[in-house]
Wavefront OBJ file of the C-alpha trace (Angstrom):
o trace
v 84.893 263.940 151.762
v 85.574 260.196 152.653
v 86.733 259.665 155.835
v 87.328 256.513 157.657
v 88.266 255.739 161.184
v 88.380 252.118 161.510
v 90.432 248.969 159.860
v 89.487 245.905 158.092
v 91.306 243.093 160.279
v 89.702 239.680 160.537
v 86.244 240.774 158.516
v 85.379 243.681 160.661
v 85.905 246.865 161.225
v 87.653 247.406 163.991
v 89.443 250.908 165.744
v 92.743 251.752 165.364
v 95.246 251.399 168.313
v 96.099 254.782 168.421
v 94.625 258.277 167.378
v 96.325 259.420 165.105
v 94.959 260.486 161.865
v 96.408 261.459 158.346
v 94.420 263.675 155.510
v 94.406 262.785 152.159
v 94.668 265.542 149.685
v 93.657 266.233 146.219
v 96.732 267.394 143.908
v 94.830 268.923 141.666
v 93.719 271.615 144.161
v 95.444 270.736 147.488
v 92.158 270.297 148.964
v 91.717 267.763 151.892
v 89.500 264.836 150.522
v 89.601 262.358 152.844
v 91.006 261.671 156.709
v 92.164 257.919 157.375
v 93.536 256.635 161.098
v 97.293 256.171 160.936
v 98.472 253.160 162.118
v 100.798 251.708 164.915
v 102.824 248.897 165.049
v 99.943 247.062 167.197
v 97.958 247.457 163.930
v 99.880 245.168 162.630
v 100.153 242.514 165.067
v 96.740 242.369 165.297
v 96.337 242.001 161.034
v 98.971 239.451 161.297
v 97.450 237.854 164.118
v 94.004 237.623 161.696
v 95.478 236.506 158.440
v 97.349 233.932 160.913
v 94.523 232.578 162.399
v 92.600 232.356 159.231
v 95.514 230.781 157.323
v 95.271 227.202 157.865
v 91.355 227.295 156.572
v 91.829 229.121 153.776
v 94.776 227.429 152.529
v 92.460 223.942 152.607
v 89.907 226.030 150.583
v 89.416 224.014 147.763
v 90.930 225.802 144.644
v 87.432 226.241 143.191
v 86.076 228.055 145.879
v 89.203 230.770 145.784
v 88.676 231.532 142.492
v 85.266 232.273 142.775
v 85.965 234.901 145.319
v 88.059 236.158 142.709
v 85.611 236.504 140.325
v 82.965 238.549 143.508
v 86.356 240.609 143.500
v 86.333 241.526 140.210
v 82.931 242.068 139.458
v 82.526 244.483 142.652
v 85.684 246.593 141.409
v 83.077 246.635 138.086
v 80.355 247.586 139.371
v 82.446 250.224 141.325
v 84.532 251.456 138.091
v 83.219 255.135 137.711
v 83.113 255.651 141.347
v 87.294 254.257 141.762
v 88.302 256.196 138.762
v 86.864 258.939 140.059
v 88.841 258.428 143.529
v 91.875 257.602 142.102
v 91.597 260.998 139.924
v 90.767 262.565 143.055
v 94.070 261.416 145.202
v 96.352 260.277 142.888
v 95.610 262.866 140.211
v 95.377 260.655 136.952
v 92.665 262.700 134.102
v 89.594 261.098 134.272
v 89.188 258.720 131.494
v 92.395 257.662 131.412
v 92.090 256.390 135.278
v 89.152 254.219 134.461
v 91.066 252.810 131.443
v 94.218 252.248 133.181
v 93.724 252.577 136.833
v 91.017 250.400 137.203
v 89.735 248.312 133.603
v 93.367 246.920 134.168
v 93.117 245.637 137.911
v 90.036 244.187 137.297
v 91.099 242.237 134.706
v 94.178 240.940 136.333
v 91.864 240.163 139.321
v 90.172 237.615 136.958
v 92.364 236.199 135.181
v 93.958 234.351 138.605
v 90.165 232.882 138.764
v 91.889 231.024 135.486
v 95.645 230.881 136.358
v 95.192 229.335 139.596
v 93.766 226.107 137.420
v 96.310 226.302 135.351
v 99.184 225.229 137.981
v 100.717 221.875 137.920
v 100.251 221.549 141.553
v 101.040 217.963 141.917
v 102.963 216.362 139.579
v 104.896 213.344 139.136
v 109.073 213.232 139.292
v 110.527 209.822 139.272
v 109.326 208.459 142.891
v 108.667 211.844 144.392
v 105.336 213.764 144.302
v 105.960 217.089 144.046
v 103.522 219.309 145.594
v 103.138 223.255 145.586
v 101.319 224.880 148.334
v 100.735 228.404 149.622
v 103.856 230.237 151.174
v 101.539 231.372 154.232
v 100.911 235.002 155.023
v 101.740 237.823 153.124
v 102.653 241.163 153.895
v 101.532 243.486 150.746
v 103.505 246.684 150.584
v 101.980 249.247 147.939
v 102.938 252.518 146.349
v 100.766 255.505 145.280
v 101.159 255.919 141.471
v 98.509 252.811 140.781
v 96.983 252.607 143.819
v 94.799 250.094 142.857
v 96.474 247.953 140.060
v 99.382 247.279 142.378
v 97.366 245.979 145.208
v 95.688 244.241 143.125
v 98.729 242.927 141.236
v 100.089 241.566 144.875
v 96.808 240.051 146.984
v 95.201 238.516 143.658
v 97.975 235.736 142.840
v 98.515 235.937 146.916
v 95.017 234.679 147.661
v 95.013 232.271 144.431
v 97.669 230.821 146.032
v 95.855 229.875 149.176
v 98.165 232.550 151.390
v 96.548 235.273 153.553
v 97.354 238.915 153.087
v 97.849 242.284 155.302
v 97.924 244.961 153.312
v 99.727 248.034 153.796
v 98.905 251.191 150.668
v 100.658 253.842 150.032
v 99.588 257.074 152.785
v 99.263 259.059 149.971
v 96.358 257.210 148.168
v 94.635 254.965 150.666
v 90.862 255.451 150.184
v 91.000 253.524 146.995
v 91.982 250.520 149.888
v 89.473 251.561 151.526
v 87.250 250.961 148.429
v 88.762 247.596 147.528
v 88.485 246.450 151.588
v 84.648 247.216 151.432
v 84.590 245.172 148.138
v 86.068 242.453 150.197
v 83.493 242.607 152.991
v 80.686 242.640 150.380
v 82.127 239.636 148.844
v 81.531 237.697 152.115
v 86.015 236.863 152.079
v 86.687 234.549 155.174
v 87.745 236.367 157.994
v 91.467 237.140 158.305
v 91.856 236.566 154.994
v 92.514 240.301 153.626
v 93.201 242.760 156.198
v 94.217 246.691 156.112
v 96.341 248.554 157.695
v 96.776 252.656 156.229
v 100.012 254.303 157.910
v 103.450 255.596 157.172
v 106.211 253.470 156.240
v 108.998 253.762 158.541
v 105.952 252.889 161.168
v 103.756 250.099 160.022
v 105.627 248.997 156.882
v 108.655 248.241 159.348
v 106.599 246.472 161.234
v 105.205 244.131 158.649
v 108.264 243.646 157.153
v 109.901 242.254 160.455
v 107.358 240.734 162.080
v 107.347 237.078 163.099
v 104.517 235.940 161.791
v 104.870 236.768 158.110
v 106.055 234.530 155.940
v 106.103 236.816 153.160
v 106.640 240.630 151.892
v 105.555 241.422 148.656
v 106.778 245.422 147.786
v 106.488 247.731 145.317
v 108.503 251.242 145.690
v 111.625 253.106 145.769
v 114.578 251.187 145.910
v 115.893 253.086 148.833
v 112.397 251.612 150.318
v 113.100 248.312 149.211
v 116.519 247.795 150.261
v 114.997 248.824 153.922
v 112.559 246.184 153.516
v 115.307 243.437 152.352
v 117.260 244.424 155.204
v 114.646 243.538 158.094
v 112.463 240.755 156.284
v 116.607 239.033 156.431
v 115.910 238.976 160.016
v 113.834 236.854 160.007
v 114.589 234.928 156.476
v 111.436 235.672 154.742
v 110.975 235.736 151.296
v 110.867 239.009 149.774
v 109.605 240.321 146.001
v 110.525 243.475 145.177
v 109.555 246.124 142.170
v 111.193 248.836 142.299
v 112.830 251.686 140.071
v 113.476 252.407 136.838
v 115.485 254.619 134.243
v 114.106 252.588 131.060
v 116.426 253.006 127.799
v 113.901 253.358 124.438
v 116.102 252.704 121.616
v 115.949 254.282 118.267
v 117.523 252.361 115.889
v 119.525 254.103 112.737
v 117.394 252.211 110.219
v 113.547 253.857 111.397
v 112.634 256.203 107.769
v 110.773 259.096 108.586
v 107.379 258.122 109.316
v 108.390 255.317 111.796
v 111.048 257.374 113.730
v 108.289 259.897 114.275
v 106.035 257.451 115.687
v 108.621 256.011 117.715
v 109.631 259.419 119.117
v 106.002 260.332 119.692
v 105.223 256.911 121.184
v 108.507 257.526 123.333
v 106.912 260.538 125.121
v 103.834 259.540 125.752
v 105.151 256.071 127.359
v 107.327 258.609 129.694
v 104.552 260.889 130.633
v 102.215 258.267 131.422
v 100.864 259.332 135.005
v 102.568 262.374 134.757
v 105.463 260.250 134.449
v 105.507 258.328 137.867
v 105.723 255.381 136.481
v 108.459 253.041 137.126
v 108.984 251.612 133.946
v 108.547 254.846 132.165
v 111.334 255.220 129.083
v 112.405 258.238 130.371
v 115.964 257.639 128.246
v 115.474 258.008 124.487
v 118.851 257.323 122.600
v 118.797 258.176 119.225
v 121.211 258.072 116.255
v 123.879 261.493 116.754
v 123.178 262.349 113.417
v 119.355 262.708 114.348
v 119.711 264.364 117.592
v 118.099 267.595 116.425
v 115.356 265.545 114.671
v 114.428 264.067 117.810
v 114.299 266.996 120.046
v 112.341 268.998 117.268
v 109.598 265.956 117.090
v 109.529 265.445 120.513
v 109.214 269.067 121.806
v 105.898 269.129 119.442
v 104.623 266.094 121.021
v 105.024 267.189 124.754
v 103.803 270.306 124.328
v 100.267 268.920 123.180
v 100.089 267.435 126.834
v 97.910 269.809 128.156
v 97.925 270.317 132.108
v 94.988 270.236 134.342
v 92.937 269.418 136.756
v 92.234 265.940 136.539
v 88.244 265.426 137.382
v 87.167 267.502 134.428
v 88.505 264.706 131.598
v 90.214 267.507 129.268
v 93.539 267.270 130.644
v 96.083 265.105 129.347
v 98.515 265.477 131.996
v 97.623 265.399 135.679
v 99.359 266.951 138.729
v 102.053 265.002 140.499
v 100.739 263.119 143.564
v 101.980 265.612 146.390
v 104.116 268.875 147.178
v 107.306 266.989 147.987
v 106.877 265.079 144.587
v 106.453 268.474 142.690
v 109.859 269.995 144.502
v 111.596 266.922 144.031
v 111.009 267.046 139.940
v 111.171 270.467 139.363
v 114.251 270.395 141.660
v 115.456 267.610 138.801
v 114.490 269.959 136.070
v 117.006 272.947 137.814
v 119.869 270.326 138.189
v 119.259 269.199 134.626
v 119.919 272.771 133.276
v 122.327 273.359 135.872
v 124.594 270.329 134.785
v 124.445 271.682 130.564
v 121.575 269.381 129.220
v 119.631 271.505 126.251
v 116.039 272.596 127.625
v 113.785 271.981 124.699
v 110.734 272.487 126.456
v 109.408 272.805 130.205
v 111.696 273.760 132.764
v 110.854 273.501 136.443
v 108.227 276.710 136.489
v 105.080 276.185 137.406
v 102.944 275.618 134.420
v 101.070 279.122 133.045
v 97.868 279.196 135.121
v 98.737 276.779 137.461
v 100.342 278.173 140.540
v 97.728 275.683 142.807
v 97.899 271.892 142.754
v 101.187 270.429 142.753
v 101.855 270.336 138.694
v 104.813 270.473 136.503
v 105.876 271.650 133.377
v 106.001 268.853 130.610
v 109.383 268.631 129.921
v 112.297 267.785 127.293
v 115.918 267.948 127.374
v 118.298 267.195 124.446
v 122.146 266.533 124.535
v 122.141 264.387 127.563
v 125.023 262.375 128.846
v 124.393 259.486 130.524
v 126.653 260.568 133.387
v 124.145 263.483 134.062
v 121.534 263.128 136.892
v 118.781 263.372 135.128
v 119.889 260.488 132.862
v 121.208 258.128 136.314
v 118.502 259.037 138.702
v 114.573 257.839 138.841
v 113.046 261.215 138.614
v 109.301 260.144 138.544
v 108.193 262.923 136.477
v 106.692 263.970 133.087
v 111.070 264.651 132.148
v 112.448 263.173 128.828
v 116.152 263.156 128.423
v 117.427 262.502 124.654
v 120.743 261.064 124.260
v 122.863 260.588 121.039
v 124.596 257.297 120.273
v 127.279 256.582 117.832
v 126.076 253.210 116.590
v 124.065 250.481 117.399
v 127.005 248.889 120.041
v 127.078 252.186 121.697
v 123.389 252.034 122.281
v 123.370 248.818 123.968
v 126.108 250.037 126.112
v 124.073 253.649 127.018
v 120.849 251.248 127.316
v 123.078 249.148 129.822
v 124.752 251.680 131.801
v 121.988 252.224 134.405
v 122.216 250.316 138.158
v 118.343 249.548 136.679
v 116.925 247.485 134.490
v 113.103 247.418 134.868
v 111.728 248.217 131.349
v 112.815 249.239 127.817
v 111.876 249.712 124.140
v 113.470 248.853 120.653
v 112.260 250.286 117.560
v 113.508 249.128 114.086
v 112.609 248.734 110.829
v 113.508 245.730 110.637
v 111.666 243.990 113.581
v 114.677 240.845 113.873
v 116.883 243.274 114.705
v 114.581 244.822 116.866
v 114.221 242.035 118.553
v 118.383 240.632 118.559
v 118.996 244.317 120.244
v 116.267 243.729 122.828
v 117.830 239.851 123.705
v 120.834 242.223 124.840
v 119.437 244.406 126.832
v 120.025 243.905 130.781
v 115.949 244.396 131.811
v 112.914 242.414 132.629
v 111.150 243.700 129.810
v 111.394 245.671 127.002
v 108.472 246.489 123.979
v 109.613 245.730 120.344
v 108.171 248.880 117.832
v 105.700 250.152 120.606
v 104.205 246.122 121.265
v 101.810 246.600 124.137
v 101.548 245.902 127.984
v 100.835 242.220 128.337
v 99.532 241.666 131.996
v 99.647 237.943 131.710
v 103.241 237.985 130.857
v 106.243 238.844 133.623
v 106.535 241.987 135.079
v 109.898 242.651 136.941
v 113.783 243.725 136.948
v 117.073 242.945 136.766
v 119.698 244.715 139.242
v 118.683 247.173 141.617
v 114.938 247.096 140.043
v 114.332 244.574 142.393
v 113.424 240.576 142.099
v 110.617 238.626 142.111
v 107.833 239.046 139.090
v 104.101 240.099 138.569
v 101.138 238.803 136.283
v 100.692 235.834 135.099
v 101.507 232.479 136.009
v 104.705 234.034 137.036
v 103.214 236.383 139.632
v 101.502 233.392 141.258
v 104.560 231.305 141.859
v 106.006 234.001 143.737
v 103.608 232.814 146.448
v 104.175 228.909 146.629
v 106.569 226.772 148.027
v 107.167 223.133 146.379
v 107.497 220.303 148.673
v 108.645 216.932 147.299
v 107.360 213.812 148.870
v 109.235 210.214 148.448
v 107.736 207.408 148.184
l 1 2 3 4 5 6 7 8 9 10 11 12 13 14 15 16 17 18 19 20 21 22 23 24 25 26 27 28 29 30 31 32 33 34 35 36 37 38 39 40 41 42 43 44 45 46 47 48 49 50 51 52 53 54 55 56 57 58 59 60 61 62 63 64 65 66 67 68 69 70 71 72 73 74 75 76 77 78 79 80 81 82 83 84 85 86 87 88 89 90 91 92 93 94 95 96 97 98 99 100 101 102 103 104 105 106 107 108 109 110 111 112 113 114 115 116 117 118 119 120 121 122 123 124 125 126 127 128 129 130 131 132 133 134 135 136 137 138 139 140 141 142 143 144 145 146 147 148 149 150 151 152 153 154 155 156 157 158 159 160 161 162 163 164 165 166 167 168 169 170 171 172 173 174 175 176 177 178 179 180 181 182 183 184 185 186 187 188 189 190 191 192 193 194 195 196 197 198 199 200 201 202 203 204 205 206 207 208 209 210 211 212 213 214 215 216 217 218 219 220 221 222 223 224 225 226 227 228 229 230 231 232 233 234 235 236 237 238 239 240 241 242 243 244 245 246 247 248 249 250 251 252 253 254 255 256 257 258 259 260 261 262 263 264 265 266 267 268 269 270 271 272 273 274 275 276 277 278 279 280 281 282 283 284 285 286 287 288 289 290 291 292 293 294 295 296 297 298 299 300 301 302 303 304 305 306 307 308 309 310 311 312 313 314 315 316 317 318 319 320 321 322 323 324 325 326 327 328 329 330 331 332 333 334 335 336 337 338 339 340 341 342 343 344 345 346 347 348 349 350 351 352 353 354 355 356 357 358 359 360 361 362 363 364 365 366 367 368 369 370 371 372 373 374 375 376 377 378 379 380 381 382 383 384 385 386 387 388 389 390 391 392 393 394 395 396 397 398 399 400 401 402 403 404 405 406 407 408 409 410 411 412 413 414 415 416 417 418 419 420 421 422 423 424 425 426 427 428 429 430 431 432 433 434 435 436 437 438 439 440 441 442 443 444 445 446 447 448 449 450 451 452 453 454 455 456 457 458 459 460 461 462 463 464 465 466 467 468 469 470 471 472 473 474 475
């Protein structure tokens, strides 16, 4: 068991203001893993107080130096890989080899590639008789979720410290040894002091109090968007800038000219994209509209391919499909499942039962339902769960306008035969991204949403402009 009782706030480890502690349990058998202090809102105004005090020298750092902390980043979550995948496995509940190819391969390589970005920003140039100049926004509060515990930290403080900014972190109290893990890869590194802090505790406590505190320039969040509105509402105290990612209900389009073969892959490709960490994923297409006429095919190809998504515990590696990350999760989607039947979609598979030979750990039944309207729950609301809902269209106008009808619009998919009008379809579609015929994640490109999926974006060259200011100077 890994348990911790201090924080990382200006490059030591320092006690908690309070007492108070919080377990950390695995899913997969509801054992207690770890124990981690929970923190107070004097936490907080001590990390602030660091990354404050540390700002001004860090921001001076010349770019060079930055990035090569960057690079000590990266290759200490590498040399860490089987013991994080592991850990995430452990709290978050992601199978084995699949949380060292996505939970941490990924991170790491997004935590190098800002040791190139960063020298890839204009940050002088030349308009006229101005000299425009970008420099760091100052310090950032980092607000993470559970379901990638470490990509999304990652995602936030390694653009944030390319940028020259200081960062307080606050992870998800579901899944914060991984943090932990990524705090002591920070100490190792020899990072400044005050230049990544931690702070573990519940959101209404220290989340609320990075959000609206004083010092912080920034707040950087990833979560509901019940979460996120909270956090809009108090960083507009204080007029910080805030970038938000938040939830989904992703339409994948099926379009009516896909021959056999290709609208099998699609479909098949279309349930494994939603059951991706058990489905709590944000970005998940957990809409597929197909063609009326094909409705049955669809269910009938689809109920094959979730029911080879075996359930299990996910240390041993020969699960497909992991538990959900906690009891309330669980209840909440099975509770999804119910109103799904209850409201007349067609069960094709699942159903809110526990899973045969599963009654511990906190999993769910792999799940499809057919002859969905999109006025149902389960097709309006972000269920975060391994739950599929098919819906028919009538035509290819009528599938933009399902696709559409969502207050989201964080991810997508197209799939055509004809990959132009693929793509035309996709160019109307009201979301920050969307995959033409299954094209894969691109971490250097945007990551983001339109409408109530929040603002802001991640990766890239785009993620690192969310943490600079521009400053024009006349002369």
């Amino acid at each position: 068991m890994k348990s911790y009782d201090k924080f990382f706030i200006g490059g030591q480890w320092i006690a908690p203001a309070g007492s108070d502690t919080r377990e950390v349990i695995n899913p997969s058998n509801e054992e207690v893993i770890g124990r981690v202090p929970e923190g107070t809102a004097a936490d907080v105004d001590a990390a602030v107080a660091a990354a404050r005090a540390a700002f001004e020298g860090w921001s001076t750092t010349p770019l060079e130096e930055r990035t090569d902390f960057l690079k000590k980043l990266q290759r200490g979550i590498r040399e860490r890989q089987d013991e994080l995948a592991a850990l995430i496995a452990s709290e978050l509940g992601m199978p084995l080899p699949m949380a060292k190819n996505v939970q941490v391969a990924l991170p790491a390589m997004v935590m190098g590639s800002y040791a190139k970005i960063a020298h890839e920003i204009p940050w002088e140039e030349e308009v006229g008789n101005s000299l425009i100049v970008r420099e760091p926004v100052g310090v950032v509060g980092c607000i993470t979720p559970w379901n990638f515990p470490l990509h999304q930290v990652v995602a936030k403080v390694a653009p944030a410290l390319a940028a020259g900014c200081t960062v307080v972190l606050k992870p998800s109290e579901l899944t914060p040894l991984t943090a932990y893990a990524l705090a002591e890869i920070a100490d190792q590194a020899g990072l400044p002091a005050g230049v990544f802090n931690l702070v573990c505790g519940a959101g209404p406590v220290v989340g609320e109090a990075i959000a609206s505190h004083p010092q912080v320039d920034m707040v950087s969040f990833t979560g509901s968007t019940g979460a996120g509105r909270r956090v809009s509402e108090l960083a507009a105290q204080g007029i910080k800038r805030v970038a938000l990612e938040l939830g989904g209900k992703s339409a994948n389009i099926l379009l009516d000219d896909l021959d056999a073969e290709e609208f099998t892959k699609a479909v098949r490709s279309g349930v494994g994209n939603c059951y991706l960490n058990s489905g709590q994923t944000c970005s998940a297409w957990t809409r597929m509209l197909v063609p009326a006429d094909r409705l049955e095919e669809a269910a009938a190809i689809a109920k094959g391919a979730a029911e080879r998504f075996t359930v299990g515990d996910a240390l041993t590696g020969e699960a497909k499909l992991g538990p959900l990350v906690s009891a309330a999760q669980r209840d909440r989607v099975r509770s999804y499942i119910q109103k799904g039947i209850d409201e007349g979609a067609t069960l094709v598979t699942g159903g809110p039962e526990a899973p045969e030979g599963h009654d511990k750990g906190y999993f769910v039944r792999p799940t499809v339902f057919s002859n969905v309207r999109n006025t149902m729950t389960i097709a309006r609301e972000e269920i975060f769960g391994p739950v599929l809902s098919i819906l028919p269209y009538q035509d290819e106008e009528d599938a933009v306008r399902i696709a559409n009808d969502t207050p989201y619009g964080l991810a997508g998919g197209v799939w055509s035969h004809d990959p132009a009008r693929a793509e035309r379809v996709a160019r109307r579609l009201r979301t920050g991204q969307v995959d033409i015929n299954g094209g894969n994640f691109n971490p250097l490109a945007p990551f983001g949403g339109y409408k109530q999926s929040g603002n802001g974006r991640e990766f890239g060259k785009f993620g690192l402009e969310e943490y600079l200011e521009v400053k024009s100077l006349q002369r």
